[in-house]
C-alpha positions as CSV (number, residue, x, y, z in Angstrom):
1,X,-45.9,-87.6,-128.9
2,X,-44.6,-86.3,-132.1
3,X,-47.7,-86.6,-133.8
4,X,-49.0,-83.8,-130.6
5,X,-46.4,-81.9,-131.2
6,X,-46.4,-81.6,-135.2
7,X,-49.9,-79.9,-134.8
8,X,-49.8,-77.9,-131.5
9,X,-45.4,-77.3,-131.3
10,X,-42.7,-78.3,-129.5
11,X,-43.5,-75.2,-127.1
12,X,-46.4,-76.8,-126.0
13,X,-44.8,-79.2,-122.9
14,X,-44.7,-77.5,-119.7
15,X,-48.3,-75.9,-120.3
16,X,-51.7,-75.6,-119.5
17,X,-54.1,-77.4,-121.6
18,X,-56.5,-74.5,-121.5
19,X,-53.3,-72.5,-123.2
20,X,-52.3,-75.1,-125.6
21,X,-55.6,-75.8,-126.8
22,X,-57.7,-72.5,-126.7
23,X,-55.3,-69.9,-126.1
24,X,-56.7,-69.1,-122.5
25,X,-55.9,-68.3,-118.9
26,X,-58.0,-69.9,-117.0
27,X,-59.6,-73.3,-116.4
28,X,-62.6,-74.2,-118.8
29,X,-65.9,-74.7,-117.7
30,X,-66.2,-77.9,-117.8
31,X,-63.1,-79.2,-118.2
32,X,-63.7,-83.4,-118.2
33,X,-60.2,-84.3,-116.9
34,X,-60.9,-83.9,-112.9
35,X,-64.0,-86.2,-113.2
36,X,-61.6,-88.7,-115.0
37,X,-59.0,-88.2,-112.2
38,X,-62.5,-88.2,-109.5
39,X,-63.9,-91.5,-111.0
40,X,-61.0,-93.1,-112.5
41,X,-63.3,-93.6,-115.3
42,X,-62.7,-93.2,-119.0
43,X,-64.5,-90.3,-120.7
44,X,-64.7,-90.0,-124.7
45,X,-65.7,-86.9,-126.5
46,X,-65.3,-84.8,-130.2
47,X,-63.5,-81.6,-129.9
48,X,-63.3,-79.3,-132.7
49,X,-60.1,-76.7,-132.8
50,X,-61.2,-72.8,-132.3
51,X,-60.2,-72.4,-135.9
52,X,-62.8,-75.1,-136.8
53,X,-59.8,-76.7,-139.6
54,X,-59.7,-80.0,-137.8
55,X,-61.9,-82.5,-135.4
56,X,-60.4,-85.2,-133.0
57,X,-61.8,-87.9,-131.1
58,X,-60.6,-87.4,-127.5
59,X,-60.3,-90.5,-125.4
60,X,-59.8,-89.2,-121.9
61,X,-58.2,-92.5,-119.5
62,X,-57.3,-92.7,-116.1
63,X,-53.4,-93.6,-115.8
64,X,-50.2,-93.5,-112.6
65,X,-47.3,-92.5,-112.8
66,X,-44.3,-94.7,-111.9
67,X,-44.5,-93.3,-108.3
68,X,-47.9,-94.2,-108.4
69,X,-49.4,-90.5,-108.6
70,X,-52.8,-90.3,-110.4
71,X,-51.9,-88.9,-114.7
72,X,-54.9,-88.5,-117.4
73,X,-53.7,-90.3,-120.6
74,X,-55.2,-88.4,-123.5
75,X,-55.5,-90.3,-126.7
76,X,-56.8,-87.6,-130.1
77,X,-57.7,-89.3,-133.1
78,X,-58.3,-87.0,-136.0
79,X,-61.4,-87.7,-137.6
80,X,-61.9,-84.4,-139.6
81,X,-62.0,-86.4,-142.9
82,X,-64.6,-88.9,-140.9
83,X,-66.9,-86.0,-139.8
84,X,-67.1,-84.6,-143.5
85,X,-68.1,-87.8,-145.1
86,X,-70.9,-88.0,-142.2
87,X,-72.0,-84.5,-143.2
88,X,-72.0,-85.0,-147.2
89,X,-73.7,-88.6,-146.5
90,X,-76.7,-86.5,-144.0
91,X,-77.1,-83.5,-146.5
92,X,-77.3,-86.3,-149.2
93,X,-79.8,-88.3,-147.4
94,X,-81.9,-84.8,-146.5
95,X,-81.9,-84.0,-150.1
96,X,-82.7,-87.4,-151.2
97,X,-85.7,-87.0,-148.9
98,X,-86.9,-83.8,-150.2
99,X,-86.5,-85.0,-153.3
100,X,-88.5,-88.0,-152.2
101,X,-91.4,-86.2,-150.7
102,X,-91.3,-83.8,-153.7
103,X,-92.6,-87.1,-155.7
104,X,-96.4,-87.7,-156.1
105,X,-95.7,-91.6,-156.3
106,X,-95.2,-93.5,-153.0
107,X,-91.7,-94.5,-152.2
108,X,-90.7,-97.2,-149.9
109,X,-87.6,-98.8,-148.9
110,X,-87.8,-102.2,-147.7
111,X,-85.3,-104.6,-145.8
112,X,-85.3,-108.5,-146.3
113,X,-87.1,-109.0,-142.9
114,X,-90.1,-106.7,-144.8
115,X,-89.8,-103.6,-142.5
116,X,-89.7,-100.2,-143.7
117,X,-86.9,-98.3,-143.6
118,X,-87.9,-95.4,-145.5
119,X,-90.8,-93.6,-146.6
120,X,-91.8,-90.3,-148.7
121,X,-94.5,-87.9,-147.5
122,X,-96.8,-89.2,-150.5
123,X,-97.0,-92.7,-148.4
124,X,-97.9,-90.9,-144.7
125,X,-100.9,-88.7,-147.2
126,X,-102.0,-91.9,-149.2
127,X,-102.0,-94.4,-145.8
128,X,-103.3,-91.6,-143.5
129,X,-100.4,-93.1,-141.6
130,X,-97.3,-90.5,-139.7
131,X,-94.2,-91.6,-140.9
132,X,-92.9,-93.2,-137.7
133,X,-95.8,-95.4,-137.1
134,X,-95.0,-97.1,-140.8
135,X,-91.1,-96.9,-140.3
136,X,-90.0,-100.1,-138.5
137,X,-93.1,-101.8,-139.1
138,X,-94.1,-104.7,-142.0
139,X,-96.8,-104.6,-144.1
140,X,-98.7,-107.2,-142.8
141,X,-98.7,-105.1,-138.7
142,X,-100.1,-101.9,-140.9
143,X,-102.4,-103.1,-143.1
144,X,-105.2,-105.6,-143.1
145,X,-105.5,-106.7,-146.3
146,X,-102.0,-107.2,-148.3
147,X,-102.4,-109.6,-151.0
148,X,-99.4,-111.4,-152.3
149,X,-97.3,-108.7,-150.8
150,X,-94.5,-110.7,-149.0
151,X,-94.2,-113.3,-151.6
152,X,-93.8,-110.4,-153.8
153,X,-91.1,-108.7,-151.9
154,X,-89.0,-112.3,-151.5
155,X,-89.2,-113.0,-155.2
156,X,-87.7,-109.7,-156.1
157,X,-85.0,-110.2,-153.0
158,X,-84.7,-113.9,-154.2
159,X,-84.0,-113.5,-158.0
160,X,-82.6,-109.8,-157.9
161,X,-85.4,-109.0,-160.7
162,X,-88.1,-106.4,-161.1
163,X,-91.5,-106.7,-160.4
164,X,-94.1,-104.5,-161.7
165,X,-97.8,-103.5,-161.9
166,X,-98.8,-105.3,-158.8
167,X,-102.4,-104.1,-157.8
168,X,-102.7,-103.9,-154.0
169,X,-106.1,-103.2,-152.4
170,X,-105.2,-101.7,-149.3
171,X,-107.4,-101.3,-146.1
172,X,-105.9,-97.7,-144.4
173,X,-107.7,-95.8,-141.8
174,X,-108.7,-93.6,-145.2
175,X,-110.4,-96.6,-146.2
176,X,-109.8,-99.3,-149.2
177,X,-106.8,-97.7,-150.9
178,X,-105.9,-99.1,-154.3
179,X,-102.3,-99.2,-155.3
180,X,-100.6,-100.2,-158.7
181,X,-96.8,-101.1,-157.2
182,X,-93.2,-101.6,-159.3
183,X,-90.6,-103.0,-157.1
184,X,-87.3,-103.8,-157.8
185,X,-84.4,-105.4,-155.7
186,X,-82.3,-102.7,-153.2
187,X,-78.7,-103.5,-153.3
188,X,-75.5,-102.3,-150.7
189,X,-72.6,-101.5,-152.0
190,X,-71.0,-104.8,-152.5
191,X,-74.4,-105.8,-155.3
192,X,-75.9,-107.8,-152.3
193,X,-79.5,-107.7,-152.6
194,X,-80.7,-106.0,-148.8
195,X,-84.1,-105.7,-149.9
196,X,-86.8,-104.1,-152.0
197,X,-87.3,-100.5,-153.1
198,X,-91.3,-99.9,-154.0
199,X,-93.1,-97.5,-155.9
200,X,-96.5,-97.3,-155.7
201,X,-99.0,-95.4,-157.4
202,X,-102.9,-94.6,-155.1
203,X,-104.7,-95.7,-158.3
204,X,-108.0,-95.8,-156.5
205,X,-109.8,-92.6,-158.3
206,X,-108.7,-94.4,-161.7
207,X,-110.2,-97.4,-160.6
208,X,-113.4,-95.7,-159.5
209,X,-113.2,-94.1,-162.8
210,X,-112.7,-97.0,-164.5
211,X,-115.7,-99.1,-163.0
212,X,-117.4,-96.4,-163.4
213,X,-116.9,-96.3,-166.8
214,X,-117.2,-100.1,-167.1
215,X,-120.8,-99.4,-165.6
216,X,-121.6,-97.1,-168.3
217,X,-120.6,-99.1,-170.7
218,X,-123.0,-101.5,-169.4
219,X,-125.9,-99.1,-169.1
220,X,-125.3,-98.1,-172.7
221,X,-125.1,-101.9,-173.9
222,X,-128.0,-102.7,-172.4
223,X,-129.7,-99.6,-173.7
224,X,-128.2,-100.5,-177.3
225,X,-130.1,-103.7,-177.2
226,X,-133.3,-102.7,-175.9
227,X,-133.2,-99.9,-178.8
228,X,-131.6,-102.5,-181.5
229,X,-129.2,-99.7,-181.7
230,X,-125.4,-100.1,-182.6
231,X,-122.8,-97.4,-183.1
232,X,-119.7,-98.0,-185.3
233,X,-116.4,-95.7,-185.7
234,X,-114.0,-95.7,-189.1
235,X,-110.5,-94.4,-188.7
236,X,-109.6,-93.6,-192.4
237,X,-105.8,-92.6,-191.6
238,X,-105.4,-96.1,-190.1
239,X,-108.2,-97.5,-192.1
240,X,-109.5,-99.6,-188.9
241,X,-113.5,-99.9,-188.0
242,X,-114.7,-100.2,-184.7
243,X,-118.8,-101.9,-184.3
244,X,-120.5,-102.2,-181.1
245,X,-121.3,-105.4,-179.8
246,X,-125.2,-104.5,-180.5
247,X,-123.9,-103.9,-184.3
248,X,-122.4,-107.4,-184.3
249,X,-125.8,-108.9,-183.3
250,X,-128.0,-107.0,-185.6
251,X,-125.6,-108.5,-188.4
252,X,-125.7,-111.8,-186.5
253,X,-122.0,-112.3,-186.2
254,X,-119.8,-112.9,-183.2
255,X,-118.2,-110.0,-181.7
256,X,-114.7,-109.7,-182.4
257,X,-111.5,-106.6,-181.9
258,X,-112.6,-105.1,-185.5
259,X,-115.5,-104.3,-187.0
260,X,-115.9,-104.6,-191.1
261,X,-115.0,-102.9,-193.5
262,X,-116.7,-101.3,-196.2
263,X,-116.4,-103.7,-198.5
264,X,-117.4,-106.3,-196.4
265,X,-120.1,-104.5,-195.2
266,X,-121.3,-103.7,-198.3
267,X,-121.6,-107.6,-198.8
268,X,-124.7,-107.6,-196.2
269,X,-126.2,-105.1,-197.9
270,X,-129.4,-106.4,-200.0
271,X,-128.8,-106.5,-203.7
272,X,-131.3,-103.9,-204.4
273,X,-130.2,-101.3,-202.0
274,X,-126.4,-101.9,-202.6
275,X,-125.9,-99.1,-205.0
276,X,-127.9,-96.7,-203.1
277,X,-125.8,-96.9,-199.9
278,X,-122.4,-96.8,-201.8
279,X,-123.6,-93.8,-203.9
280,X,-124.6,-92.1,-200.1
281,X,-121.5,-92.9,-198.3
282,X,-119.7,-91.7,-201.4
283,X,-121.3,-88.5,-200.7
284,X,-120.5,-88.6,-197.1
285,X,-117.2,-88.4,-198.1
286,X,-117.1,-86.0,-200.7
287,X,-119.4,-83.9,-199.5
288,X,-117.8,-84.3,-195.9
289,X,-122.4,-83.7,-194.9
290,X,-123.8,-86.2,-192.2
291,X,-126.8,-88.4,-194.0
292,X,-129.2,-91.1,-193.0
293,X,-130.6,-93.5,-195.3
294,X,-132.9,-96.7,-194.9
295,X,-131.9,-99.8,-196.5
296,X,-132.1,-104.0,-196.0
297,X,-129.6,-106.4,-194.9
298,X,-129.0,-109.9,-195.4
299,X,-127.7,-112.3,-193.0
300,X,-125.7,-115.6,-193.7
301,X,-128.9,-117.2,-192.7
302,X,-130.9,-115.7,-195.5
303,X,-133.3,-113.4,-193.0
304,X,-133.8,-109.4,-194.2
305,X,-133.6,-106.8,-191.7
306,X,-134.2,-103.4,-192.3
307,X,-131.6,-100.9,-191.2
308,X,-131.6,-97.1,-190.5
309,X,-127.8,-95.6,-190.6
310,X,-126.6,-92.3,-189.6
311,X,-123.4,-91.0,-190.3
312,X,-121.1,-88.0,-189.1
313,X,-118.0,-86.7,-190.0
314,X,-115.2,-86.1,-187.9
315,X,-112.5,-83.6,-189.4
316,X,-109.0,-82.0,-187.8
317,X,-108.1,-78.4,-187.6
318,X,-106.9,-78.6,-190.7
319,X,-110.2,-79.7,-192.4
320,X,-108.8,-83.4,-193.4
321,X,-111.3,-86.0,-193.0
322,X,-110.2,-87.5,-189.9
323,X,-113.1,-90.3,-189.4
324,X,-116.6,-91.6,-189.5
325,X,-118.7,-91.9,-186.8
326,X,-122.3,-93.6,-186.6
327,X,-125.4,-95.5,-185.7
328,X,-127.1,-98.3,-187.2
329,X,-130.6,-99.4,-185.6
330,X,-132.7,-102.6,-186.1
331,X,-136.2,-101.3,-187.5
332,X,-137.6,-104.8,-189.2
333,X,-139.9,-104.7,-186.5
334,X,-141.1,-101.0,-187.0
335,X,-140.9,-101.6,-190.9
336,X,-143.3,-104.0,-190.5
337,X,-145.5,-102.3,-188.9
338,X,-145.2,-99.4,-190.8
339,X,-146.3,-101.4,-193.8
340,X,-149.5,-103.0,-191.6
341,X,-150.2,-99.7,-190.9
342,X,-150.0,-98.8,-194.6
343,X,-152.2,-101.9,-196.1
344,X,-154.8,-100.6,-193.3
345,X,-154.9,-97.2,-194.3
346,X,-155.1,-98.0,-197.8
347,X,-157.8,-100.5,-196.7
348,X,-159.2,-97.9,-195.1
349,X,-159.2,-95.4,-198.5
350,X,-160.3,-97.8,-200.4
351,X,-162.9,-98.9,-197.6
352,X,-163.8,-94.9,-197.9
353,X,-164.4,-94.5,-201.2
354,X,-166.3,-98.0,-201.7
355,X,-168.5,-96.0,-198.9
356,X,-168.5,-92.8,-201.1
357,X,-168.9,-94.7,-204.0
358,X,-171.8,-96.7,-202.4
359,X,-173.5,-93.5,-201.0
360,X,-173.4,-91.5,-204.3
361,X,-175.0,-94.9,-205.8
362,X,-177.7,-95.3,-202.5
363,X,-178.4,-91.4,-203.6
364,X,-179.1,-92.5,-207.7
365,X,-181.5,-94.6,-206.5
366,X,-183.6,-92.4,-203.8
367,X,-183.1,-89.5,-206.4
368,X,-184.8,-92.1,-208.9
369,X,-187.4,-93.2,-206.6
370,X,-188.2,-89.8,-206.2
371,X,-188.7,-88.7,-209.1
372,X,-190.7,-92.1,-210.4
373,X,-191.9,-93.2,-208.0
374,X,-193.0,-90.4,-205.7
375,X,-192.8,-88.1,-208.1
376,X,-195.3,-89.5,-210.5
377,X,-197.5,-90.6,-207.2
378,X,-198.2,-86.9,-206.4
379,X,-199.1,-86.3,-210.4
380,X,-201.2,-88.7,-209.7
381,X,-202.8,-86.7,-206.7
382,X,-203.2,-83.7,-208.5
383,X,-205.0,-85.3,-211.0
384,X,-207.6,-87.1,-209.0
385,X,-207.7,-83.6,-207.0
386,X,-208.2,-81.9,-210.6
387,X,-210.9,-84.4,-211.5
388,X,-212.6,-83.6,-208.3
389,X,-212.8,-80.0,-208.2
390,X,-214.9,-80.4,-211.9
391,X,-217.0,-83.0,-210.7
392,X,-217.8,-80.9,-208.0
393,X,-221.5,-78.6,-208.3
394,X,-220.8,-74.7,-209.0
395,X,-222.9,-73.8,-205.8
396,X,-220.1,-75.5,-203.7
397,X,-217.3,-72.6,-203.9
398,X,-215.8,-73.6,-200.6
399,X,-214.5,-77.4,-201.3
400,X,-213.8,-76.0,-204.8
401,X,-211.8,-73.6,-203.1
402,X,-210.4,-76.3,-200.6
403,X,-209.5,-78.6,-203.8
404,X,-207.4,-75.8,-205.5
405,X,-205.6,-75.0,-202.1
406,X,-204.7,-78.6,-202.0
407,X,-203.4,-78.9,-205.6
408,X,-201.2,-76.2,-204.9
409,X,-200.2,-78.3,-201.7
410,X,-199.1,-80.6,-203.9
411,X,-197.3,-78.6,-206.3
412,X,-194.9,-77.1,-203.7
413,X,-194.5,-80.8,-202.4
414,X,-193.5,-81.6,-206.3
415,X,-191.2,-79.1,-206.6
416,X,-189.3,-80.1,-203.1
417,X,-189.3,-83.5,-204.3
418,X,-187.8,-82.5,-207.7
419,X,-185.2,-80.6,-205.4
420,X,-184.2,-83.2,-203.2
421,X,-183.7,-85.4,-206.3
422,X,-181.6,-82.9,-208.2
423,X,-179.6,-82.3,-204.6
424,X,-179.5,-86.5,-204.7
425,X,-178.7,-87.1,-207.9
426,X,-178.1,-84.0,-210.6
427,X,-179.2,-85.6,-213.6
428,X,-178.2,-82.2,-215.2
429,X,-174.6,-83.4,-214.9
430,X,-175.2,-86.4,-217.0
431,X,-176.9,-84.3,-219.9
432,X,-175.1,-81.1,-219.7
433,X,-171.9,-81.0,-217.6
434,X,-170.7,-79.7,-214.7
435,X,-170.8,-76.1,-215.2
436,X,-174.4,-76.0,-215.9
437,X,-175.0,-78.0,-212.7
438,X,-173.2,-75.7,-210.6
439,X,-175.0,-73.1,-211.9
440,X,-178.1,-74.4,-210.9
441,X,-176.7,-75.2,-207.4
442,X,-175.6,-71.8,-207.2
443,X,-178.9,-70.3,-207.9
444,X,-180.9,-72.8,-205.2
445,X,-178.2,-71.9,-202.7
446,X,-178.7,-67.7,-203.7
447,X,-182.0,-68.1,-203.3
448,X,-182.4,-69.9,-200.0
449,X,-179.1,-67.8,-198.0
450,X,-179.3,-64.7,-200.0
451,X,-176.0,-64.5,-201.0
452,X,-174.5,-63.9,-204.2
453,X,-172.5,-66.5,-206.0
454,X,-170.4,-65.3,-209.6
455,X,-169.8,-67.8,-211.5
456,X,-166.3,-68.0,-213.9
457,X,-166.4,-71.2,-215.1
458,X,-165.2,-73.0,-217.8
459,X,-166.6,-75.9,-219.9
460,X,-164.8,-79.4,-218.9
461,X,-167.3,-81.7,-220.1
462,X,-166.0,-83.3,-222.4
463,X,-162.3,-83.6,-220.3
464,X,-163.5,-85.8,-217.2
465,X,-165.6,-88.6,-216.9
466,X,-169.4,-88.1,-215.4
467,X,-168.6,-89.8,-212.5
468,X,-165.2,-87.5,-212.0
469,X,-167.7,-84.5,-212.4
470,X,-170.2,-85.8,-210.0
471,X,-167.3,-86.2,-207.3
472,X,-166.0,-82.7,-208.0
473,X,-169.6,-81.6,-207.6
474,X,-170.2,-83.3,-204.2
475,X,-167.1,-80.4,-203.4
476,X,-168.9,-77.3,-204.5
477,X,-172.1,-78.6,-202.6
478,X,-170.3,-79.5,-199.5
479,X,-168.4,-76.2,-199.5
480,X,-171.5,-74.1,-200.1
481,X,-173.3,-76.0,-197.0
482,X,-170.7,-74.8,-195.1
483,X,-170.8,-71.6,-195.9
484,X,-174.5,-71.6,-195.9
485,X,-174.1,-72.6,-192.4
486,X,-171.0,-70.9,-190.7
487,X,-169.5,-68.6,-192.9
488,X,-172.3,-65.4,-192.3
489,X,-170.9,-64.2,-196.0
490,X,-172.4,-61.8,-198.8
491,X,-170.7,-63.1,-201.5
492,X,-169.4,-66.7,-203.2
493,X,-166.8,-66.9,-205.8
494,X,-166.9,-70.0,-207.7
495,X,-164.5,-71.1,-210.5
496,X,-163.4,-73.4,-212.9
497,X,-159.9,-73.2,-215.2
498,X,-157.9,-75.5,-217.5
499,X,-153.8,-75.2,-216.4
500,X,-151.2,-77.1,-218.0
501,X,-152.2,-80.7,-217.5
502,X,-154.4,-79.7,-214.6
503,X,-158.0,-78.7,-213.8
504,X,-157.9,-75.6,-211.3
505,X,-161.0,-75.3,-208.6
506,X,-161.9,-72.4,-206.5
507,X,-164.9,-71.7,-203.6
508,X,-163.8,-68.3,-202.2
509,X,-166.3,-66.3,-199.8
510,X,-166.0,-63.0,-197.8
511,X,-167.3,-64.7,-194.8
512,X,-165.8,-64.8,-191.1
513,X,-163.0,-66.7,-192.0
514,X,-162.2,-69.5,-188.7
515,X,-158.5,-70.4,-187.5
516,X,-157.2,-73.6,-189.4
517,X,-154.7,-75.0,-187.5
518,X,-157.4,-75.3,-184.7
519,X,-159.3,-77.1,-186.6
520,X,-157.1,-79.1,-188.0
521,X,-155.6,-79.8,-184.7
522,X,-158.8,-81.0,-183.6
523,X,-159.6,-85.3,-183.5
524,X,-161.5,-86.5,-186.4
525,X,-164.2,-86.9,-184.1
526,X,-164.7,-83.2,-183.5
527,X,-163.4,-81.8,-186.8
528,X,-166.7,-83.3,-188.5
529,X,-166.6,-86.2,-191.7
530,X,-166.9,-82.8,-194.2
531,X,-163.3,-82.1,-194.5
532,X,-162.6,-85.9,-194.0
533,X,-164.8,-86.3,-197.0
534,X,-163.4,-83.8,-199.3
535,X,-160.0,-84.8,-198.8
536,X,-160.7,-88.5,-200.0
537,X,-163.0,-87.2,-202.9
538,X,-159.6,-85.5,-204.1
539,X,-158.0,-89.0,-203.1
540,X,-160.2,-91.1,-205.6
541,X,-159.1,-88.4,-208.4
542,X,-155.5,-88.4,-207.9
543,X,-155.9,-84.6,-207.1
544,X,-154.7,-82.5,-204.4
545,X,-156.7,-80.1,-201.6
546,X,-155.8,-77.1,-200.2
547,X,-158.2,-75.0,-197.8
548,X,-156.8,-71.1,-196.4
549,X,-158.4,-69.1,-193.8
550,X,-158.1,-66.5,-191.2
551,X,-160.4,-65.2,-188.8
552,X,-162.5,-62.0,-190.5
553,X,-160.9,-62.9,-194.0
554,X,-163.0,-65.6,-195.4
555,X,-162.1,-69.0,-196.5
556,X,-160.9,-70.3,-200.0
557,X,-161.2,-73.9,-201.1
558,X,-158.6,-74.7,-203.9
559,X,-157.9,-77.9,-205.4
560,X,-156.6,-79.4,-208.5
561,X,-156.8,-82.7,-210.5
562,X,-154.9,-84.2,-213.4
563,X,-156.0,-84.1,-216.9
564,X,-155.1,-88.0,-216.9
């Protein structure tokens, strides 16, 4: 026809296919037109000229000629501009697929009978699916447990709008998969909504995470309450504050999105302790330091709690203050028995020195009975032993002799009592002072180690009271019993000086020295009541005690009292 002949010529009648079509001289291969003219069947084909500039549809049909001779009707339909269209549309849908699988998301296409049409790789990874066992299938033949996922799909095909943040909890052969899904409606051509296009995103690390961190935010609530312990955060760019829920109920409010400010807070604070917090978190800010301060609370209902607050600052890179960060914690309880604790151990002090008080009074009296009582007993003795010994004939030497050796008997036992009475009680103290008692201490205890005491003291007679003098003596006798005892030393320093509003005490020896902080380490049960003693003899002055010693260097007893 002419359309034949505006593409291959007018030349081309009379010829051989094979010559008009690809330039040859023999019969092709596999030439389709004797199986037409064999089976008398039709046979359809594309076929693409050498040059490659055109492609026809070739419908091979079995047709007679008018004297009935067997002809092949050949009908070509150009479809050139067909085949390119298929090729853009196939390297269109390849690159939409790479650019599919190239997403992390899950993509799905969907069709209104809720098969899939298409998937991206990131489905087949999160499923654990291959691709061809999810396309063609629905949702509810792949997975067992879809929640609202068909009703979901038929709204969006039903009202042609979005729906988003679906959570889907998945069972897939990698387990319980957790999906958050956006689906909106997929359209033809025409607008007509064909079905749904789905994104999904596998959210189930996140929402590990997230229980996870729900869990710990348990654990640390619960630890918050056992330990009355809140924590409470201050933007000061935005000027928000953020409280615990364990801060709410130590101020005995309900929780709510915002904590209180500072001026609110401040409200709480007890009257007393108001100014004090405001000057420290002043300070905070100026100084830009961390502090923590005690203070009291009151609550609507009138009940004070005691508070201990910690604060941090939080600055940028730049050094601006940023925000505040910190921890209040309930301590009424511990408050309280901190101050138990205190009225016992100053029941205890004052239990001590009624004891020390009672003691040095129990010693006036035994040193009195002594010396009255006893004392005067054994004059007695001597006497009647005196009277004896003259009544006695001069021929009988030996109970003469015997009388004498007695009375001296009683002498020494005189002079030990006098002793123990002036150890007791040192009346000397009373009529001449302190200095001139230690002396006489110092002399007994010479003479009964061997050790040499200097003396460099000073007259305070008339500064303290007797009894503040016999307390401060009870010291220098303790001190030289010890070293009498344990310090193997040659020589004793002891001193007395007047300082500025102060009275200044000394006991140094050249002894063995022990190590301090072992005894001091030790239980009051092992470290002895002689230490105990002289620190609550300094106690009952106002004064202070300091002791120093080292192995091989001796020991030095210093202490000090007021003038007051």
């Amino acid at each position: 026809n002419r359309q034949f002949r505006e593409i291959f010529g007018d030349h081309s009648t009379g010829k051989q296919c094979y010559e008009v079509f690809y330039g040859r001289h023999e019969v092709c291969d596999h030439c389709a037109l004797p199986q037409v003219l064999e089976t008398q069947k039709p046979i359809a084909y594309e076929w693409t000229k050498p040059d490659g500039a055109r492609t026809y549809q070739l419908h091979n049909l079995p047709f007679s000629d008018i004297d009935g001779s067997p002809l092949v009707l050949s009908l070509g339909i150009d479809i050139t501009e067909r085949k390119h269209a298929e090729e853009a549309l196939l390297r269109q849908q390849q690159d939409l697929q790479v650019i599919l699988d190239s997403v992390p998301a899950m993509i799905f296409y969907k069709d209104r009978e809720d098969r899939f049409v298409r998937i991206n790789r990131a489905m087949t990874e999160a499923t654990g699916l291959p691709k061809e066992a999810i396309e063609g299938k629905t949702a509810s033949e792949l997975f067992s447990q879809v929640r609202n996922f068909r009703e979901d799909d038929r709204e969006v095909i039903t009202t042609g709008a979005p729906k988003r943040n679906i959570y889907e909890a998945l069972e897939t052969p990698r387990g319980l998969r957790w999906m958050q899904t956006d689906k909106i409606p997929y359209r033809d051509p025409k607008g007509n909504v064909i079905g749904v296009i789905g994104f999904s995103i596998d959210i189930t690390q996140r929402m590990a995470a997230v229980e996870a961190l729900r869990q710990s935010e348990a654990r640390l609530a619960e630890a918050q309450n056992i330990a009355h312990l809140g924590n409470w955060e201050w933007d000061i760019q935005k000027d928000q504050a953020f409280w615990s829920d364990e801060l709410f109920r130590i101020f005995h409010l309900p929780p709510c999105l915002r904590g209180l400010n500072h001026e609110e807070f401040l409200q709480y604070v007890h009257p007393e302790d108001r100014e004090m917090v405001r000057e420290t978190f002043a300070a905070t800010l100026a100084l830009r330091r961390p502090h923590g301060i005690d203070f009291r609370i009151v609550l609507d209902d009138g009940t004070i709690r005691f508070l201990r607050a910690e604060t941090r600052v939080h600055c940028d890179n730049d050094g601006s203050l940023v925000k505040l960060l910190g921890i209040m914690q309930n301590i009424t309880d511990r408050k309280h028995v901190e101050e138990k604790l205190r009225e016992s151990h100053q029941n205890m002090r004052y239990l001590a020195s009624q004891l020390l008080s009672a003691q040095e009074t129990e010693r006036q009296r035994i040193s009195r009975d002594l010396h009255d009582d006893l004392g005067q007993s054994l004059m007695a003795l001597k006497m009647q032993l005196r009277a004896i010994g003259k009544k006695l004939p001069p021929d009988l030497q030996r109970p003469k002799a015997d009388i004498t050796a007695a009375g001296n008997y009683v002498d020494e036992i005189v002079e030990n009592v006098r002793r123990l009475s002036r150890a007791l009680r040192p009346a000397v103290i009373e009529d001449f002072g302190l200095p001139v008692a230690l002396k006489y201490l110092s002399e007994e205890f010479s003479k009964q180690h061997e050790i040499k005491v200097f003396l460099d003291l000073e007259d305070i007679k008339d500064l303290i009271s007797p009894e503040a003098q016999i307390i401060i003596y009870r010291i220098f006798q303790e001190s030289l019993t010890n070293i009498g005892k344990y310090a193997r030393a040659a020589q004793v320093n002891l001193s007395i000086s007047k300082g500025e509003g102060l009275l200044l005490f000394s006991i140094q020896d050249n002894g063995v020295g022990f190590d301090l902080s072992q005894v001091l380490g030790q239980d009051a049960l092992h470290r002895g009541v002689g230490l105990a003693a002289m620190e609550e003899r300094m106690r009952m002055l106002g004064g202070s005690l300091e002791i120093t010693s080292r192995p091989g260097d001796g020991t030095r007893i210093f202490f000090t009292i007021p003038l007051a």
